[in-house]
VEXDREN-2710 file (C-alpha; in Angstrom, 1 decimal):
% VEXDREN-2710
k/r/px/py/pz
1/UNK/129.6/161.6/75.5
2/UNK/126.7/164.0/76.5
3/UNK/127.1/166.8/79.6
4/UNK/124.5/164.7/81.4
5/UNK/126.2/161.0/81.1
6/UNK/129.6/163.3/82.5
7/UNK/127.2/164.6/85.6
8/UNK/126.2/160.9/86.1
9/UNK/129.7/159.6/86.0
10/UNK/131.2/162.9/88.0
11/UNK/133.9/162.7/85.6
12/UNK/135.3/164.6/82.5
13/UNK/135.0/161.3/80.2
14/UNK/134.2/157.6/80.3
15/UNK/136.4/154.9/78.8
16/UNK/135.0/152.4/76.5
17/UNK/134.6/150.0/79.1
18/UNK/133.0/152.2/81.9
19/UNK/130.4/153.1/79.1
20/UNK/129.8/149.6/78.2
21/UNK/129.6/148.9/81.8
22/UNK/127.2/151.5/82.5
23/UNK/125.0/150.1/79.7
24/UNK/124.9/147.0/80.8
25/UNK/123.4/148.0/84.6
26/UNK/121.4/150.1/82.7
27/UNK/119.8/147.0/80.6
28/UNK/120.3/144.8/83.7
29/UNK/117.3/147.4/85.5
30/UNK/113.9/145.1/86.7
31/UNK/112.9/148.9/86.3
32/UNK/112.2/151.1/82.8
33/UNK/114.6/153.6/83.0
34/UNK/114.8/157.0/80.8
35/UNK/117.7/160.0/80.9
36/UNK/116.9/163.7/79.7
37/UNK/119.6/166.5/79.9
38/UNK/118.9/169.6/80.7
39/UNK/116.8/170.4/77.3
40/UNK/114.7/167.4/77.6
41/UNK/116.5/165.4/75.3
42/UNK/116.5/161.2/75.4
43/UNK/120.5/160.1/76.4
44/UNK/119.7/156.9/77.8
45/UNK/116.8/154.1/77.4
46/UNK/117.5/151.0/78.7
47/UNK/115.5/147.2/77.8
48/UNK/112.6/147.2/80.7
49/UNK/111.7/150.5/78.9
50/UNK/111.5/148.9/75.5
51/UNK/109.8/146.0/76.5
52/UNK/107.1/147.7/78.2
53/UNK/106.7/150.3/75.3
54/UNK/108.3/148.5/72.0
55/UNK/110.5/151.3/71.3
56/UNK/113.6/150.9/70.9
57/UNK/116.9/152.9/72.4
58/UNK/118.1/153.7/69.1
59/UNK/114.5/155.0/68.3
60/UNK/114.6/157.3/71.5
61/UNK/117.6/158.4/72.1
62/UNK/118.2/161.2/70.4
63/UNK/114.4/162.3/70.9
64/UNK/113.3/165.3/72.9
65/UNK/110.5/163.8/74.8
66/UNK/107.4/161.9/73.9
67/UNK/105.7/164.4/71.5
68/UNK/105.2/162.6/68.3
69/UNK/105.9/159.0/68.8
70/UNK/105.2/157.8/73.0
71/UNK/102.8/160.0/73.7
72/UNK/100.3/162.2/72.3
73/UNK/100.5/165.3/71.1
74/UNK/98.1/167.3/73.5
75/UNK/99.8/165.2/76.6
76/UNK/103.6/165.7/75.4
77/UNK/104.6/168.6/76.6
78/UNK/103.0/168.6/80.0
79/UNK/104.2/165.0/80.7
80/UNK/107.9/166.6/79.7
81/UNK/107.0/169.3/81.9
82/UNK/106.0/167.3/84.9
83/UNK/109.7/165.3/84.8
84/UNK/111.8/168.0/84.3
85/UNK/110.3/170.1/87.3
86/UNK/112.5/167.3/88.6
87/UNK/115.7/168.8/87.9
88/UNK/115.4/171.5/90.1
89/UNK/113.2/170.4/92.9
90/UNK/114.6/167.8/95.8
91/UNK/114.1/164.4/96.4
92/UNK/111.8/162.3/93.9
93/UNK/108.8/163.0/92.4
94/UNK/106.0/160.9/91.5
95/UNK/103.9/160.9/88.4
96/UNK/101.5/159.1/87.0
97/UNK/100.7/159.6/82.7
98/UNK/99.9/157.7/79.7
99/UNK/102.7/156.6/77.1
100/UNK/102.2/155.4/73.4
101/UNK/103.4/151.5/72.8
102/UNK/104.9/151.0/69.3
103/UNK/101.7/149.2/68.1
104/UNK/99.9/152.2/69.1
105/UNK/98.6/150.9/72.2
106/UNK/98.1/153.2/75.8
107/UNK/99.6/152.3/78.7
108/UNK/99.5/154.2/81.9
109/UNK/102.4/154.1/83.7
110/UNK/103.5/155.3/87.4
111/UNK/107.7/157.4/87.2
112/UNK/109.6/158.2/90.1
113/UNK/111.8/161.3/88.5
114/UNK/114.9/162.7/89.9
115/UNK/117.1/165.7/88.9
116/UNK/121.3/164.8/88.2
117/UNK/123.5/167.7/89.5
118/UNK/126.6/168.1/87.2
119/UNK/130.3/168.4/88.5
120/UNK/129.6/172.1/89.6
121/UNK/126.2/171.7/91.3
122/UNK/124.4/172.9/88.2
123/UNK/121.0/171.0/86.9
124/UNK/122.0/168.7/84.2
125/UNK/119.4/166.8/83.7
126/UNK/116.9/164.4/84.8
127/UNK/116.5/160.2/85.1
128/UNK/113.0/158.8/85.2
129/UNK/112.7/155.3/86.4
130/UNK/108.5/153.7/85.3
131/UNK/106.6/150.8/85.5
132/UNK/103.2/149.5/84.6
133/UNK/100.6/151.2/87.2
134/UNK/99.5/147.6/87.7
135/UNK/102.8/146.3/88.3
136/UNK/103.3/148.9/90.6
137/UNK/99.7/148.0/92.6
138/UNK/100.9/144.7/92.9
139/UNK/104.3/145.8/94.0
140/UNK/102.5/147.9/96.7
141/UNK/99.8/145.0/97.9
142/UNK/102.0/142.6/98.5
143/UNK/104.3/144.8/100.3
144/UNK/101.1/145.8/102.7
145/UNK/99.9/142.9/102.5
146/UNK/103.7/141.3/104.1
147/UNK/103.3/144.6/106.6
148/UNK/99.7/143.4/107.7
149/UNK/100.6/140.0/108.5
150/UNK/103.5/141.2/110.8
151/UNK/101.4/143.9/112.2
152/UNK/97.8/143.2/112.4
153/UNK/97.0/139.6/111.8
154/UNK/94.9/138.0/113.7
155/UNK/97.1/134.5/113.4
156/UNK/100.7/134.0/113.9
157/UNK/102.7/133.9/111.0
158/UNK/106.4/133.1/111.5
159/UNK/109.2/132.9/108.8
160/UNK/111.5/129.9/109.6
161/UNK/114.8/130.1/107.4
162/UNK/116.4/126.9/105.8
163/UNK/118.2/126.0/109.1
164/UNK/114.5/126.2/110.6
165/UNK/115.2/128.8/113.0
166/UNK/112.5/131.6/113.3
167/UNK/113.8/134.6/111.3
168/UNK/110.8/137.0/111.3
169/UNK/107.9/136.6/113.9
170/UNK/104.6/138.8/114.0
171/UNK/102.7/140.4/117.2
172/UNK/100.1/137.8/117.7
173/UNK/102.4/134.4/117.3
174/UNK/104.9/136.2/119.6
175/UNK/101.8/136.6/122.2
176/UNK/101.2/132.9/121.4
177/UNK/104.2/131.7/122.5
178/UNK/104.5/134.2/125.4
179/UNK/107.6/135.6/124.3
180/UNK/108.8/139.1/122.4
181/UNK/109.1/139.6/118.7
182/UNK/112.7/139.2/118.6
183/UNK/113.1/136.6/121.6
184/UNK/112.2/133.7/119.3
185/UNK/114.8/134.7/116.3
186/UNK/117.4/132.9/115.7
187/UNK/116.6/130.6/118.5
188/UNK/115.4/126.7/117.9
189/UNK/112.0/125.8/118.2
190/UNK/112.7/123.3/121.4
191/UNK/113.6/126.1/123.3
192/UNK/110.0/127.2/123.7
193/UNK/108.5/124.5/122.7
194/UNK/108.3/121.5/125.5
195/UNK/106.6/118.6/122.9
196/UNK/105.7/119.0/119.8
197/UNK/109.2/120.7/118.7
198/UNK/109.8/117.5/117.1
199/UNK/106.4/117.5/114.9
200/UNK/107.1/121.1/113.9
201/UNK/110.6/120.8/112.0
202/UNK/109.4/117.4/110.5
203/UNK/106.6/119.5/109.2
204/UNK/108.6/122.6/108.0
205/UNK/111.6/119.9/106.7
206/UNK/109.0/118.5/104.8
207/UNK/108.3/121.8/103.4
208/UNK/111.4/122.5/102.5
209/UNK/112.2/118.9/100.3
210/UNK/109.0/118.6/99.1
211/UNK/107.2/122.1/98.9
212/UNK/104.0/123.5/100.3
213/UNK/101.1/121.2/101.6
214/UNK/97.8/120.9/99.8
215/UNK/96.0/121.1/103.3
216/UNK/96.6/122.7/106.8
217/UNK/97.7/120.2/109.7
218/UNK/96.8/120.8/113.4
219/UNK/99.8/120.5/115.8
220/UNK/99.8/119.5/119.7
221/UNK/102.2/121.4/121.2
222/UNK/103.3/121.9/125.1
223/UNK/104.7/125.8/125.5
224/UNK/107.2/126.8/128.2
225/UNK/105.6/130.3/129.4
226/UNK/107.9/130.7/132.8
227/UNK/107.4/128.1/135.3
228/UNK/104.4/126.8/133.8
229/UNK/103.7/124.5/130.4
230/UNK/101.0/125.6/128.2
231/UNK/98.9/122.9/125.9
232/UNK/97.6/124.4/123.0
233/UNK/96.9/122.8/119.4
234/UNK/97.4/125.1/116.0
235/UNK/95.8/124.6/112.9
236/UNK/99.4/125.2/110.6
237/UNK/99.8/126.2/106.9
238/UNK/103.0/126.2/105.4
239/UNK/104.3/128.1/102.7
240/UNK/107.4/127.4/100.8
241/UNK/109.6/130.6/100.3
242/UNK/111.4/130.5/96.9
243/UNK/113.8/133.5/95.5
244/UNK/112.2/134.9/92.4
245/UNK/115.6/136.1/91.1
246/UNK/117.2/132.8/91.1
247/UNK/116.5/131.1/87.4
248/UNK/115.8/127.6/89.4
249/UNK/113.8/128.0/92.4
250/UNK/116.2/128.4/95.4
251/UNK/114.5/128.0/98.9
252/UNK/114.7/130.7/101.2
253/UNK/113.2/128.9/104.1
254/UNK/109.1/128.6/105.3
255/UNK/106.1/130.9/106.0
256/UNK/104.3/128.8/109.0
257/UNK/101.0/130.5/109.7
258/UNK/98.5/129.1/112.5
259/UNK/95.5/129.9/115.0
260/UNK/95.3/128.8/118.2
261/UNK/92.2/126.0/117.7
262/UNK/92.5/124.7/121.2
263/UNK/89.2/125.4/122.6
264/UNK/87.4/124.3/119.9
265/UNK/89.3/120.9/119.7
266/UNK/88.7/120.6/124.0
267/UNK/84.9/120.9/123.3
268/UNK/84.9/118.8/120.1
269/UNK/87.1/116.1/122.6
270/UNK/84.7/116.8/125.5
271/UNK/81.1/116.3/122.8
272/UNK/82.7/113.0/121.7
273/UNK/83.0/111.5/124.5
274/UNK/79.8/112.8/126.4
275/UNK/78.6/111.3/123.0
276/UNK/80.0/107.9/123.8
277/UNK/79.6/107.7/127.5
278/UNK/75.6/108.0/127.3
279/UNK/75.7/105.9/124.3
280/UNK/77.4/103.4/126.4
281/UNK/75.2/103.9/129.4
282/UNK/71.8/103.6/126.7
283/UNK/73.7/100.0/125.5
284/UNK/74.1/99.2/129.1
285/UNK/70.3/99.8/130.2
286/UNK/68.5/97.9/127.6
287/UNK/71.2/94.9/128.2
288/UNK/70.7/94.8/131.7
289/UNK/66.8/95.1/131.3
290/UNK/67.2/91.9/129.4
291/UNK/68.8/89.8/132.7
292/UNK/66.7/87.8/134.8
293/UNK/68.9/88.4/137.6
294/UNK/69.5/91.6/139.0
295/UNK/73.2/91.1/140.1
296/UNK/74.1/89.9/136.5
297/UNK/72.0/93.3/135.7
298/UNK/74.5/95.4/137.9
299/UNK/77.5/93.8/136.7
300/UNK/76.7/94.2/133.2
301/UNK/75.9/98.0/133.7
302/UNK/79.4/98.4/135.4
303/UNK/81.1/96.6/132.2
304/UNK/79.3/98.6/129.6
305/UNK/80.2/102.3/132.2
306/UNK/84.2/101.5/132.3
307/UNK/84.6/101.4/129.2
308/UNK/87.0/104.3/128.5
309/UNK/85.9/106.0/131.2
310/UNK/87.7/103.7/134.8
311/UNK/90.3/101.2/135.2
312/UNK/88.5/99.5/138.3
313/UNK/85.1/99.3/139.8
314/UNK/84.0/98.6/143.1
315/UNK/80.8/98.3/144.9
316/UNK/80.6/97.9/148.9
317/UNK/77.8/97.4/150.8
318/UNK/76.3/98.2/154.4
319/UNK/77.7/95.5/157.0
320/UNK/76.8/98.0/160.0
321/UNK/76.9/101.1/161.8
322/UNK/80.2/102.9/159.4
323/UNK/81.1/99.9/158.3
324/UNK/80.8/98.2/154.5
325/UNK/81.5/94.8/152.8
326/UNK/83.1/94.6/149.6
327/UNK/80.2/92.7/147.6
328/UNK/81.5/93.3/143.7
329/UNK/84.5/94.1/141.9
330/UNK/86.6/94.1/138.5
331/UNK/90.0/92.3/138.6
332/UNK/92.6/93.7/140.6
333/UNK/95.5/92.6/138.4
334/UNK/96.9/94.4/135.1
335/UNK/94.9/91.7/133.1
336/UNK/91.1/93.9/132.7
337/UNK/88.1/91.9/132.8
338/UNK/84.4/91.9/133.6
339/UNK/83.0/92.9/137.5
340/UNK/82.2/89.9/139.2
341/UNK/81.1/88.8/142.8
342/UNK/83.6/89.1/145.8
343/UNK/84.0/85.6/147.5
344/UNK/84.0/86.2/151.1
345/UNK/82.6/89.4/150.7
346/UNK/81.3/89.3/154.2
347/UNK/83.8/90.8/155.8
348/UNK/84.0/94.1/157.0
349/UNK/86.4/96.4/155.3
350/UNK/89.1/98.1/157.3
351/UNK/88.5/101.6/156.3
352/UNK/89.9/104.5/158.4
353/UNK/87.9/106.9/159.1
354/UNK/88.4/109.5/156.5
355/UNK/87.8/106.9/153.8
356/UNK/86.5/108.5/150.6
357/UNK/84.0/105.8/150.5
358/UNK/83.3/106.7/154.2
359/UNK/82.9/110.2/153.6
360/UNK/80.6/109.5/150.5
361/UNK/78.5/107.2/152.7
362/UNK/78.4/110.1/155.4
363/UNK/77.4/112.8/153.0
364/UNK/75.1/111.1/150.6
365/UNK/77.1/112.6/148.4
366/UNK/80.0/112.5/145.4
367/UNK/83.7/112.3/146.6
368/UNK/86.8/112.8/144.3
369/UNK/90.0/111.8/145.4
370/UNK/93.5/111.3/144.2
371/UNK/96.5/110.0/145.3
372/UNK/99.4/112.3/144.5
373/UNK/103.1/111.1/144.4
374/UNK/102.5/108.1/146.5
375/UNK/100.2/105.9/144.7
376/UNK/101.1/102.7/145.8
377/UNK/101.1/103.7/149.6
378/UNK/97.6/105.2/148.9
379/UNK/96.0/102.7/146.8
380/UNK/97.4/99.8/149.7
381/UNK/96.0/102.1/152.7
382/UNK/92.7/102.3/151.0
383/UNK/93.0/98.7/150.4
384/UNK/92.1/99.3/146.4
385/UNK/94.1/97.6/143.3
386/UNK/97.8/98.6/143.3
387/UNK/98.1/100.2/140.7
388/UNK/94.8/102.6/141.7
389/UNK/95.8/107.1/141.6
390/UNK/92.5/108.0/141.3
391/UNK/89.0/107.3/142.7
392/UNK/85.2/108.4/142.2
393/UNK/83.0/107.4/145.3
394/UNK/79.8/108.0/144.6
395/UNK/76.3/106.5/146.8
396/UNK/74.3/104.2/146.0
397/UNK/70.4/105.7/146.3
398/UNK/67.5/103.9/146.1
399/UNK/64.1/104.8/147.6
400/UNK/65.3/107.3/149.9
401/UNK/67.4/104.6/150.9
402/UNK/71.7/104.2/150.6
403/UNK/72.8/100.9/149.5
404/UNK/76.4/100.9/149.6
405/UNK/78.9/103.1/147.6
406/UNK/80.2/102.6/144.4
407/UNK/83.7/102.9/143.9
408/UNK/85.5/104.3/140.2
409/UNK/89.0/103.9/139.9
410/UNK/92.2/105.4/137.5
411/UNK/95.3/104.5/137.4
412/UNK/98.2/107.1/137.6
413/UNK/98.4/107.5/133.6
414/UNK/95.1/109.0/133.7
415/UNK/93.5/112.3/134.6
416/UNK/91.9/112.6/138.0
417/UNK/88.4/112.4/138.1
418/UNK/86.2/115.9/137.4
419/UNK/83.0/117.1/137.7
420/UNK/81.9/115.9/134.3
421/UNK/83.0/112.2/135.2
422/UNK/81.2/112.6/138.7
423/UNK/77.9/113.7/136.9
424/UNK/78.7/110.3/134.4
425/UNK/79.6/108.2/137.7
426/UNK/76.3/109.1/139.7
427/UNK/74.1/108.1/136.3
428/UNK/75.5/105.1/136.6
429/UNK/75.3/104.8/140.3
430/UNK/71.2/105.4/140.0
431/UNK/70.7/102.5/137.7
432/UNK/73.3/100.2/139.7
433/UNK/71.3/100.9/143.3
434/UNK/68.1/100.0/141.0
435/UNK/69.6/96.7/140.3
436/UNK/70.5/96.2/143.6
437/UNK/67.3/97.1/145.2
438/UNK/65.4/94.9/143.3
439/UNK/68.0/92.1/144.6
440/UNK/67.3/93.1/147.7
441/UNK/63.9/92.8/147.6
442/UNK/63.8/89.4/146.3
443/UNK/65.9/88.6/149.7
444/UNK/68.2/86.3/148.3
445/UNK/70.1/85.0/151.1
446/UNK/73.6/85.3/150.0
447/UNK/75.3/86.6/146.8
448/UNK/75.3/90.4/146.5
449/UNK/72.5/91.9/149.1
450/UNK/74.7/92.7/151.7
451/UNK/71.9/93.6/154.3
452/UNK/68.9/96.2/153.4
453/UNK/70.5/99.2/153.4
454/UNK/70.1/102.6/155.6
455/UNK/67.3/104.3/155.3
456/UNK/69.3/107.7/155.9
457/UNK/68.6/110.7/154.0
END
């Protein structure tokens, strides 16, 4: 046994087995892996190094260093040089040189060199662990690229394990979810996520069974930041995580990565239906220019504007000073259906005094109003359909003249009205009071005229 295979084993000899041993971590090495004693010889030369250069260790063992077979002559004794400065300096050193295949081919490889003390702290020797220089670059991306993601990304990217718990979690998902880096691991998904939990660990069990996705997916999901919920949608990838040292791929859990796409969907959500609503109201114009009767002409631009837009409408007209008649409507039960005349619709309404179709009257104006946690109470006070949370009172101009107020109503599924819906509601409002003008002006004596309107500002 040579002085430096004693240094590495810090004892006097080796039995057969420790040697064999020895060898077979050697061989075992993802890494080429050389040996030099103190005089530069060649004691050990394991298989990553013969693979890479096609020399075997009985051809280089035995060698003192590269000159005349790995390496050429004018490079040889400086590349022997370089690793065993090694033995006497600390730490590793790193060197990059060109080596000789067996078939005569260069290769340039990158060494991480070492000095071996012996038993009595004197030099013996030197080990020299190399790899392709493109092995190593791709080694060293995809360990900065790993370090990017988890620094620097500008999407979240969270490693869920097999029991799909989050196991690694980068700056911007962690600012996402308004938690801390290491808040989320080890924790389940529902505990920050309110809805949507459920979509996510289909998605990443999915993953898992049936490996990664040909195309991202977006998610809905509701986000518990305090006291308050968060909506936000994510456009998700998923990556399956496999070991590369297992012989069959073994999974080692998911790589979710997502951007926040929420705004983007909102105004995509908000275009399509502006898109739709004046497409409806277009539809509803040249349909009511074809009625002969302008009452059937209002109704039929009321049908065509609740589409997706109201549960209920209702139209009231002037019956005196503050006081209105209910003169159309849309059915008050569950059962939808189109707007229609109100029989009896001579009789004053029983509004209070802060009625929103009052206070729309009064102002000439829009008024949004919604009923809260009483909506039955509300709708019954306001004497509007039961099942009403939500209402859009908006006048009805004509002329310089108000005709009565038309009524839009949600029920408590729905959002409350906003400003985009009032803007909708008084488009619609304009081409109703047309309609209803022009009734009025052909004085019909009953039916929907409901007197000739103020001729307040």
């Amino acid at each position: 046994m040579s002085a430096f295979t004693e240094a590495a084993s810090g004892a006097v000899s080796v039995p057969g087995a420790g040697a064999d041993l020895l060898a077979a971590l050697l061989d075992g090495m993802d890494a080429a892996l050389c040996a030099f004693d103190a005089d530069g010889t060649i004691t050990h030369w394991n298989r990553e190094a013969e693979r890479i250069l096609g020399w075997s260790a009985a051809e280089a063992v035995g060698r003192r260093g590269f000159e005349g077979w790995a390496a050429r002559s004018a490079d040889a004794e400086e590349t022997l040089g370089r690793l065993m400065r090694a033995m006497k300096g600390p730490g590793r050193q790193v060197h990059e040189f060109v080596l000789l295949r067996k078939d005569g081919g260069r290769v340039l490889v990158r060494s991480q060199a070492a000095g071996v003390r012996g038993a009595d702290g004197s030099p013996a020797g030197v080990y020299c662990a190399f790899s392709e220089v493109h092995v190593q670059l791709d080694l060293e991306r995809s360990v900065a690229l790993s370090e990017a993601l988890f620094d620097d990304a500008s999407w979240g990217v969270v490693l869920v394990d097999a029991d799909l718990r989050p196991a690694m979690v980068n700056a911007h998902a962690a600012r996402a979810f308004g938690t801390g880096r290491t808040a989320l691991l080890g924790r389940p998904l529902g505990d920050v996520v309110v809805h949507g939990a459920e979509e996510l660990e289909a998605a990443l069990q999915h993953v898992l069974a049936e490996g990664t996705p040909s195309a991202p997916a977006e998610v809905w999901v509701t986000l518990r930041t305090g006291s308050e919920e968060r909506r936000r949608c994510w456009r998700s990838g998923f990556l399956l995580l496999s070991s590369p040292m297992a012989e069959e791929p073994v999974p080692l859990g998911v790589a979710w990565l997502f951007q926040d796409v929420t705004e983007e969907r909102l105004a995509a959500r908000e275009a399509d239906r502006l898109r739709f609503r004046w497409s409806q109201l277009h539809r509803a114009g040249a349909a009511a220019a074809e009625c002969e009767d302008p009452a059937e002409a209002a109704t039929v631009l009321l049908d065509f504007a609740l589409a997706g837009f109201a549960d209920h409408a209702l139209v009231d007209r002037p019956a005196g000073e503050r006081r209105l008649t209910r003169t159309l409507a849309t059915p008050a039960g569950a059962a939808p259906g189109p707007s229609s005349p109100v029989v009896g619709g001579g009789i004053p309404l029983r509004y209070g005094p802060r009625h929103p179709a009052l206070q729309a009257w009064d102002r000439a104006g829009t008024v949004r109003a919604s009923a809260g946690r009483t909506a039955e109470v509300w709708a019954e006070a306001h004497q509007w359909p039961g099942d009403a949370a939500h209402a859009l009172c908006v006048v009805l101009r004509s002329r310089g003249r108000t005709l009565g107020v038309l009524t839009f109503l949600r029920a408590a599924c729905r959002a409350p009205f906003e400003r985009e819906d009032a803007v909708y509601g008084e488009a619609v409002a304009s081409r109703v009071a047309t309609s209803l003008d022009l009734l009025d002006l052909v004085d019909r004596p009953q039916g929907l005229s409901g007197g000739s309107g103020s001729d307040r500002p």
